[in-house]
Structure formats: C-alpha cells, structure tokens
PyMOL Python script that loads the backbone (N, CA, C, O; Angstrom):
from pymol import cmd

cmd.read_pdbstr("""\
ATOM      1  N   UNK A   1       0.824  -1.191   0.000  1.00  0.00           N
ATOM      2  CA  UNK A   1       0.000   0.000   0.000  1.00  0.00           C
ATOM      3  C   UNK A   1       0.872   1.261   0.000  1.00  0.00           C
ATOM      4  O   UNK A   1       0.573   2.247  -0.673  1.00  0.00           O
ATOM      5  N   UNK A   2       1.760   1.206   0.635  1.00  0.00           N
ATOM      6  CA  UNK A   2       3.018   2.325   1.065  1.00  0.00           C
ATOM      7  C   UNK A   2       3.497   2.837  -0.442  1.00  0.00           C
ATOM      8  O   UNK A   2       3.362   3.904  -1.041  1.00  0.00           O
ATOM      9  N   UNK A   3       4.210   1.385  -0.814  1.00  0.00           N
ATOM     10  CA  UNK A   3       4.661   1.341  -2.140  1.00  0.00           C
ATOM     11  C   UNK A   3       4.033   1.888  -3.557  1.00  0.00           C
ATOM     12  O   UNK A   3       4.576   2.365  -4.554  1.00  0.00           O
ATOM     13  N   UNK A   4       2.331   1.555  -3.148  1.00  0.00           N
ATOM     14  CA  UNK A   4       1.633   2.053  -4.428  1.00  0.00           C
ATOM     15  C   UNK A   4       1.614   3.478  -4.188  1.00  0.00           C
ATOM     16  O   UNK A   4       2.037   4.078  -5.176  1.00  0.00           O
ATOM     17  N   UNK A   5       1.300   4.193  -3.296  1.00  0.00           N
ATOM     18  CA  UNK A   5       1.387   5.442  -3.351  1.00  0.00           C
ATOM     19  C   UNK A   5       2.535   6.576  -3.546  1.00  0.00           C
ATOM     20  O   UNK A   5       2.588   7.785  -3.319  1.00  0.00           O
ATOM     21  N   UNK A   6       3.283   5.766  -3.989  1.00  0.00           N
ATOM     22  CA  UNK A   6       4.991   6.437  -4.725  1.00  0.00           C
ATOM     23  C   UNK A   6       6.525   6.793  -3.592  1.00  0.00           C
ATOM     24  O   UNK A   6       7.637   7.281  -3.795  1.00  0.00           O
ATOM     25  N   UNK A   7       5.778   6.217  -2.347  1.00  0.00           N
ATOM     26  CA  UNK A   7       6.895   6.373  -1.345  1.00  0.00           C
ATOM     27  C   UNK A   7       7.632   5.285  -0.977  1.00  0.00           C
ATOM     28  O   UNK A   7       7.198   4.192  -0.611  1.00  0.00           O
ATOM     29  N   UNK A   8       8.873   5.668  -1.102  1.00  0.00           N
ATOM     30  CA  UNK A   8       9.956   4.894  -0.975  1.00  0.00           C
ATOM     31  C   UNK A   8      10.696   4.388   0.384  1.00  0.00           C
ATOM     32  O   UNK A   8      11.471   3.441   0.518  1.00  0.00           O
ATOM     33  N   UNK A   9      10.210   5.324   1.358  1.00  0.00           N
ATOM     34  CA  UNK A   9      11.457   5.340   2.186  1.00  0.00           C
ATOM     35  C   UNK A   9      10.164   5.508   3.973  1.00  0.00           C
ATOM     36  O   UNK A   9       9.387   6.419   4.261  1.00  0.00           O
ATOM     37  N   UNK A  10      10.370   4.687   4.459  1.00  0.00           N
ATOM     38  CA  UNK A  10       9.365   4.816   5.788  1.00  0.00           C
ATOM     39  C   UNK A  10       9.770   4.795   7.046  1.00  0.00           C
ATOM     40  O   UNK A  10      10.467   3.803   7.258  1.00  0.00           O
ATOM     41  N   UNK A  11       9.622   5.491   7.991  1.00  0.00           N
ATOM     42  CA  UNK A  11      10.531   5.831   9.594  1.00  0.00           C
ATOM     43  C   UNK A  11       9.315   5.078   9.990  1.00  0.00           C
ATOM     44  O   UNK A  11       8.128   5.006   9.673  1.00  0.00           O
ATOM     45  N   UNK A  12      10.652   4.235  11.328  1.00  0.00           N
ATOM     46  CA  UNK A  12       9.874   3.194  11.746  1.00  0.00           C
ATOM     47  C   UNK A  12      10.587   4.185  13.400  1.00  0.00           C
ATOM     48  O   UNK A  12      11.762   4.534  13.514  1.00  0.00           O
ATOM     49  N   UNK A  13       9.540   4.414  14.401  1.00  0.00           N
ATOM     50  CA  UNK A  13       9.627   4.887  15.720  1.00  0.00           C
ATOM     51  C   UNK A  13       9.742   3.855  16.369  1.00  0.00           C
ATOM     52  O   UNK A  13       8.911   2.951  16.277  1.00  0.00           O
ATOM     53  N   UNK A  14      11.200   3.767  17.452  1.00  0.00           N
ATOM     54  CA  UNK A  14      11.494   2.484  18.482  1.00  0.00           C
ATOM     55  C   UNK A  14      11.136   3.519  20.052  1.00  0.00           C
ATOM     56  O   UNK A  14      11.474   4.662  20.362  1.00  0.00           O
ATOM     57  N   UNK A  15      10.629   2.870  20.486  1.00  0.00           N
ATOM     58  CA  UNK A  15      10.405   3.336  21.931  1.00  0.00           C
ATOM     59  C   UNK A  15      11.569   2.526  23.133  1.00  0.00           C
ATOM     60  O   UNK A  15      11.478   1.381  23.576  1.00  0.00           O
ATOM     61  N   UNK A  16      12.511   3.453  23.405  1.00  0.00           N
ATOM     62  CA  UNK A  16      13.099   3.499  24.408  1.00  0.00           C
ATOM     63  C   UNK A  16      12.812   2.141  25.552  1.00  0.00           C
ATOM     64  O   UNK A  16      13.477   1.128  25.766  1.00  0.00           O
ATOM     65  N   UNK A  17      11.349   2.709  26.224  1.00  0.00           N
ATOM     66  CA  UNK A  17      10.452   1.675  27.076  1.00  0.00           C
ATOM     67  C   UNK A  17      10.297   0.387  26.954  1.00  0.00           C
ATOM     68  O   UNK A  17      10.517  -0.524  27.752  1.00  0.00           O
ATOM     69  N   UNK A  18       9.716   0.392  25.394  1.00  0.00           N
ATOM     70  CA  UNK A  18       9.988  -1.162  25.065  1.00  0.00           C
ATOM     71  C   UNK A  18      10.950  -1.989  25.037  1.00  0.00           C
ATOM     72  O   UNK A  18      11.037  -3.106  25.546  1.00  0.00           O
ATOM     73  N   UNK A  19      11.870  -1.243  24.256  1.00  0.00           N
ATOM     74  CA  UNK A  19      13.315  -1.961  24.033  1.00  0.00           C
ATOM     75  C   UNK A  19      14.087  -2.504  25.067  1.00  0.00           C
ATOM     76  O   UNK A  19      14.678  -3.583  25.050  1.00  0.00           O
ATOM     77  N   UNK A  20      14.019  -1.301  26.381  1.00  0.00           N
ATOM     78  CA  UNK A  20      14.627  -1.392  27.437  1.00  0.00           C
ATOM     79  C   UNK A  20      13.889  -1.807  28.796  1.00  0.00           C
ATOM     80  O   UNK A  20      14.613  -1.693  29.785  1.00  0.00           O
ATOM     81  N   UNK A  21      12.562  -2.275  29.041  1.00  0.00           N
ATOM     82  CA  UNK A  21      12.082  -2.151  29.836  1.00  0.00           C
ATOM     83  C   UNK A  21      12.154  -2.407  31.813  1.00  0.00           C
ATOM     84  O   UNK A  21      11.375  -2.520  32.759  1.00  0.00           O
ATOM     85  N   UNK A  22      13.657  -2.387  31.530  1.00  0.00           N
ATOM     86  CA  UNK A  22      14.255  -2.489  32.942  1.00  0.00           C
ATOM     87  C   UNK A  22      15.229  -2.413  32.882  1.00  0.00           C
ATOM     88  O   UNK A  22      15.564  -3.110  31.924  1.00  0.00           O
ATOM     89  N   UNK A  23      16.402  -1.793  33.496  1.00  0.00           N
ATOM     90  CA  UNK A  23      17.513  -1.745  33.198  1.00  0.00           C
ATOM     91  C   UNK A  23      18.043  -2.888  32.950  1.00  0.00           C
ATOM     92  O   UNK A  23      17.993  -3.851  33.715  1.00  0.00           O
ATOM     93  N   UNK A  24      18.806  -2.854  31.431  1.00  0.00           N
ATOM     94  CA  UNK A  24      19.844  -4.419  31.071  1.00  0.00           C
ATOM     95  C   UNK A  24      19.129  -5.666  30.748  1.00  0.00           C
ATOM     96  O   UNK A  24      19.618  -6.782  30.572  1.00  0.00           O
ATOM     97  N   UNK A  25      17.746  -5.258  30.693  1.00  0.00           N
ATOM     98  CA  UNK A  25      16.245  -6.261  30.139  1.00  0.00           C
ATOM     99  C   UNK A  25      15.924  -5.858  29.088  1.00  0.00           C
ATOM    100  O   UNK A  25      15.146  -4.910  28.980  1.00  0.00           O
ATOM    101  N   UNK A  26      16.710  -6.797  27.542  1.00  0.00           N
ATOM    102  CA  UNK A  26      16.240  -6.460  26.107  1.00  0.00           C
ATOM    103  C   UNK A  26      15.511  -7.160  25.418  1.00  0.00           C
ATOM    104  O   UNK A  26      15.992  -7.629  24.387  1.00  0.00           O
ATOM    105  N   UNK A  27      13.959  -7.482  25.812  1.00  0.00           N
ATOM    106  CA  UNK A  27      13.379  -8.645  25.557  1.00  0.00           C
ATOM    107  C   UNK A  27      13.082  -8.648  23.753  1.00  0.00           C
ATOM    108  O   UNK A  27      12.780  -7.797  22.917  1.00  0.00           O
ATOM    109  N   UNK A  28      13.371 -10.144  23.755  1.00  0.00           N
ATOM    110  CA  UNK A  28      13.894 -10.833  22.694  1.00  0.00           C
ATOM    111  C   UNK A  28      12.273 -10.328  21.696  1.00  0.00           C
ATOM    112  O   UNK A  28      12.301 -10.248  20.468  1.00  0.00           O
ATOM    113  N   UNK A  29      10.979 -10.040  22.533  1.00  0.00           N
ATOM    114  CA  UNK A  29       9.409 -10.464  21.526  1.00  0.00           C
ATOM    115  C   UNK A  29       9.988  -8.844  20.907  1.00  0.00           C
ATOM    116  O   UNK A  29       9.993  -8.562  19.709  1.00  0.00           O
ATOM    117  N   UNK A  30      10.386  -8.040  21.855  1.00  0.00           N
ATOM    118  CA  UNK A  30      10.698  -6.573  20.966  1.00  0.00           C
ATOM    119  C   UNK A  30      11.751  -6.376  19.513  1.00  0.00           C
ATOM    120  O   UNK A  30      11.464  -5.654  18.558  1.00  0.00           O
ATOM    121  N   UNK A  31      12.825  -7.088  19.624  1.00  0.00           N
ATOM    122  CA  UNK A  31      13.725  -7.232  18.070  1.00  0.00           C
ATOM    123  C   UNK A  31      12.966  -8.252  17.404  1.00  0.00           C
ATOM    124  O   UNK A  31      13.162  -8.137  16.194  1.00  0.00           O
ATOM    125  N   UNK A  32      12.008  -9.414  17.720  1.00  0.00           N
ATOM    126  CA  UNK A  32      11.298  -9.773  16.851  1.00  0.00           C
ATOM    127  C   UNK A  32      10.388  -9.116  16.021  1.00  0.00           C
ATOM    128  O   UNK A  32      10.185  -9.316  14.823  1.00  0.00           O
ATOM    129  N   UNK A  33       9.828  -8.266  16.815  1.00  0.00           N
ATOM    130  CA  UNK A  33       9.286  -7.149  16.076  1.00  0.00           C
ATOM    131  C   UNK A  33       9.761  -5.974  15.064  1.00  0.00           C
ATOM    132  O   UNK A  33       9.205  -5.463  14.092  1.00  0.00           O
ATOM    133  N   UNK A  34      10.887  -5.775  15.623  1.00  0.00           N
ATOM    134  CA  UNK A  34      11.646  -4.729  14.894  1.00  0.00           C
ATOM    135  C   UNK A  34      12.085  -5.485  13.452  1.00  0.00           C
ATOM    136  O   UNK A  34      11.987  -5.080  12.293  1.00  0.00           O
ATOM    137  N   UNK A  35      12.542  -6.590  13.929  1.00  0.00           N
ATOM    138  CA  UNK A  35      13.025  -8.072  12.709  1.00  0.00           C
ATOM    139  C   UNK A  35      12.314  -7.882  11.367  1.00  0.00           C
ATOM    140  O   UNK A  35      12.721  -7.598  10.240  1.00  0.00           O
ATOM    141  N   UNK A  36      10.861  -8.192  11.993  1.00  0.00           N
ATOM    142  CA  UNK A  36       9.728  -8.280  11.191  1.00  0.00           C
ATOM    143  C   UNK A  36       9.352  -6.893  10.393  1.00  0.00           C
ATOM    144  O   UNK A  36       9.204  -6.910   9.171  1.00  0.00           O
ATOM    145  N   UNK A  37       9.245  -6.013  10.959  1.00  0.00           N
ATOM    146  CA  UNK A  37       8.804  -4.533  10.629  1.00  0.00           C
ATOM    147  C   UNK A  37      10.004  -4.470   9.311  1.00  0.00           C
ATOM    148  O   UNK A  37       9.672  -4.480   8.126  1.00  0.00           O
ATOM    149  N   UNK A  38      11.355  -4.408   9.765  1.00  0.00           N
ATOM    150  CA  UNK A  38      12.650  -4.186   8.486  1.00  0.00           C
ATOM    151  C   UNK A  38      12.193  -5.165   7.407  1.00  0.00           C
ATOM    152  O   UNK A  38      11.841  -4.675   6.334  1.00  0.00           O
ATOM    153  N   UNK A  39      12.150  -6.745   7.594  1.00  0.00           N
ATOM    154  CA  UNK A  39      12.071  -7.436   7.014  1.00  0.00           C
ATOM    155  C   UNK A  39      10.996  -6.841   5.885  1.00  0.00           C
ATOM    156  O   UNK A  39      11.317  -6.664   4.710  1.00  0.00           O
ATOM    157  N   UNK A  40       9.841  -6.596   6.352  1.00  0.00           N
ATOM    158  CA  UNK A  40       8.367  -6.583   5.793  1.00  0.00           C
ATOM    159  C   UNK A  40       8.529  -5.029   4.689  1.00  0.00           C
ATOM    160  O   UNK A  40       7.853  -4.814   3.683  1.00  0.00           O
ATOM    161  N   UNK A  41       9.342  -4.353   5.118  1.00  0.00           N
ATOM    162  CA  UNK A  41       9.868  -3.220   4.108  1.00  0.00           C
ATOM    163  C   UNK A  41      10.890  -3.287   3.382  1.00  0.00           C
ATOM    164  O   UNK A  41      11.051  -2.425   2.517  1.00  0.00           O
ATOM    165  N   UNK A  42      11.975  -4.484   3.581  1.00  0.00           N
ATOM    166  CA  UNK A  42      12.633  -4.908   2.232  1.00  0.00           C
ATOM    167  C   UNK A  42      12.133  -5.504   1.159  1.00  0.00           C
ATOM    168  O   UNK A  42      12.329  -5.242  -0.028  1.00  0.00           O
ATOM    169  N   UNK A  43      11.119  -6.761   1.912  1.00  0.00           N
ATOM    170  CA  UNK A  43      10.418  -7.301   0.727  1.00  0.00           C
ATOM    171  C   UNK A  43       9.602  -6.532  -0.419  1.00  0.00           C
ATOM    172  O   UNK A  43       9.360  -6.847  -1.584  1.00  0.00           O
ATOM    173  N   UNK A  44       9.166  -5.059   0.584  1.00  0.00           N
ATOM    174  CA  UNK A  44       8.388  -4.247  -0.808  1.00  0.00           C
ATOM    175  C   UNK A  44       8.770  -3.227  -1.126  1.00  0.00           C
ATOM    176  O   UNK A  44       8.096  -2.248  -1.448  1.00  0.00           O
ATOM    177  N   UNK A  45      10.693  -3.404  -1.040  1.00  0.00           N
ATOM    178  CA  UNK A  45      11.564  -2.532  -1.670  1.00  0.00           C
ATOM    179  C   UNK A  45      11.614  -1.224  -0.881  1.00  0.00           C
ATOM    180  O   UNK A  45      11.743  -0.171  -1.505  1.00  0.00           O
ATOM    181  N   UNK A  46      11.496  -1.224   0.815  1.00  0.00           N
ATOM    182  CA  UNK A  46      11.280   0.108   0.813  1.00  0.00           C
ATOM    183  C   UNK A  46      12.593   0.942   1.353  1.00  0.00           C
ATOM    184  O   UNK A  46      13.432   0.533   0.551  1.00  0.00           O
ATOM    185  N   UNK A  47      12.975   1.444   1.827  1.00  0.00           N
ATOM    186  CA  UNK A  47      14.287   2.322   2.723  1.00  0.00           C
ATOM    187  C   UNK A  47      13.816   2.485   4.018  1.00  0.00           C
ATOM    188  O   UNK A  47      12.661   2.900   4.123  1.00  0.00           O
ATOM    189  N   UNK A  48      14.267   2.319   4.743  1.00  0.00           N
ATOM    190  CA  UNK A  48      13.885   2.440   6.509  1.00  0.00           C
ATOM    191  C   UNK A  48      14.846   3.336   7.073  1.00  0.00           C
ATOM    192  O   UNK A  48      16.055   3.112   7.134  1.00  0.00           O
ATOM    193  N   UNK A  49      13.981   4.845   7.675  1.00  0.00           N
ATOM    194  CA  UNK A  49      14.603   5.596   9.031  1.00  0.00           C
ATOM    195  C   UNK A  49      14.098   4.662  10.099  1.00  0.00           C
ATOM    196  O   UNK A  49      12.948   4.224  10.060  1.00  0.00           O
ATOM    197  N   UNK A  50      14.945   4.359  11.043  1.00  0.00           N
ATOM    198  CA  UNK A  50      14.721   3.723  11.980  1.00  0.00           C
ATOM    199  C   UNK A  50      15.125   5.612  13.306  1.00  0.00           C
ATOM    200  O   UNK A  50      16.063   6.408  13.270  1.00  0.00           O
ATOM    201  N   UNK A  51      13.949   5.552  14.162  1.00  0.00           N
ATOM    202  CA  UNK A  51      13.732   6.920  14.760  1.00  0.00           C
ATOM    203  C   UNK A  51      13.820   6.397  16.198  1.00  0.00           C
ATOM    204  O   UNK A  51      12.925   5.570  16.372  1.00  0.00           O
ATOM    205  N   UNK A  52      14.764   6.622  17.573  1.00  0.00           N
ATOM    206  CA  UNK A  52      14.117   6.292  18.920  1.00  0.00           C
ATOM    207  C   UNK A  52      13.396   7.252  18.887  1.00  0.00           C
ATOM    208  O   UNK A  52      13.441   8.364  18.360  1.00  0.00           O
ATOM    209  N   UNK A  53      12.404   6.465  19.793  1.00  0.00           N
ATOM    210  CA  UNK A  53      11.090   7.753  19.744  1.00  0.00           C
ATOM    211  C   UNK A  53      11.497   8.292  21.257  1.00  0.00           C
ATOM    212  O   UNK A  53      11.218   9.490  21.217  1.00  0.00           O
ATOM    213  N   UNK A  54      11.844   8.089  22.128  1.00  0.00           N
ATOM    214  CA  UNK A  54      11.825   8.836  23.469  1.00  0.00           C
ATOM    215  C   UNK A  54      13.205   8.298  24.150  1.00  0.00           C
ATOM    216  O   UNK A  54      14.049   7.460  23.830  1.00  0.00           O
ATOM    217  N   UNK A  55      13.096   8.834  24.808  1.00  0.00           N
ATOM    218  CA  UNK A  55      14.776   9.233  26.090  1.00  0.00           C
ATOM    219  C   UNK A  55      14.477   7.794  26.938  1.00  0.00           C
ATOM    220  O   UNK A  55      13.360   7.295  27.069  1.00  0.00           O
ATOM    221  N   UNK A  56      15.658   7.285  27.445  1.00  0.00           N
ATOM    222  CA  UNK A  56      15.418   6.170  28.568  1.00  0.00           C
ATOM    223  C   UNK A  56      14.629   6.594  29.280  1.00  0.00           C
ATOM    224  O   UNK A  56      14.517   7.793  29.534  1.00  0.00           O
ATOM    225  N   UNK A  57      13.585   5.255  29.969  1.00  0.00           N
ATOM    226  CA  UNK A  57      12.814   5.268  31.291  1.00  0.00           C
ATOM    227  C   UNK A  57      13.350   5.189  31.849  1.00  0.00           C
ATOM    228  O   UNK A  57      13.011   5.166  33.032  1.00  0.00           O
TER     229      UNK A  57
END
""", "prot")
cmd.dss("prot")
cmd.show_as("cartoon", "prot")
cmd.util.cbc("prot")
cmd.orient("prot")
C-alpha cells in the first residue's frame, strides 16, 4: 500500500520503554518485532529511518 502510493522510504519509531524495559532487560518479543517490521519493508523494496522515539525510562 506504502509502495503504491509512490513512497519509498518509511521511519519506523522504536520506543526506548519497550526496548529497554528495565535496566539491562532487552526482551527478545521486541527485536522480533523490529526483525519483522525491516524485514516486511525490504520485501516491498522500501528504505527504513529507523527513529528512537523517546529518552530512557
């Protein structure tokens, strides 16, 4: 859908919180996600800003 509408290139926002949600706690379901999200925009050719969205909790 991204793709049909002539854009190439899509910022994907990582939240701090998630990633980190305790100090030195990088749970594994969160880079599965991130995995998936990159993955799912190479397959339809796209360019990824990857953005932290907020400051450590």
């Amino acid at each position: 859908m991204i793709k049909d509408l002539g854009l190439r290139v899509v910022r994907i926002g990582v939240s701090w919180c998630l990633m980190e949600p305790q100090p030195g706690l990088f749970p594994e379901s969160f880079w599965q996600g991130v995995d998936r999200a990159l993955n799912e925009a190479e397959v339809n050719g796209l360019k990824v800003i990857v953005v932290m969205a907020d400051s450590p909790c």
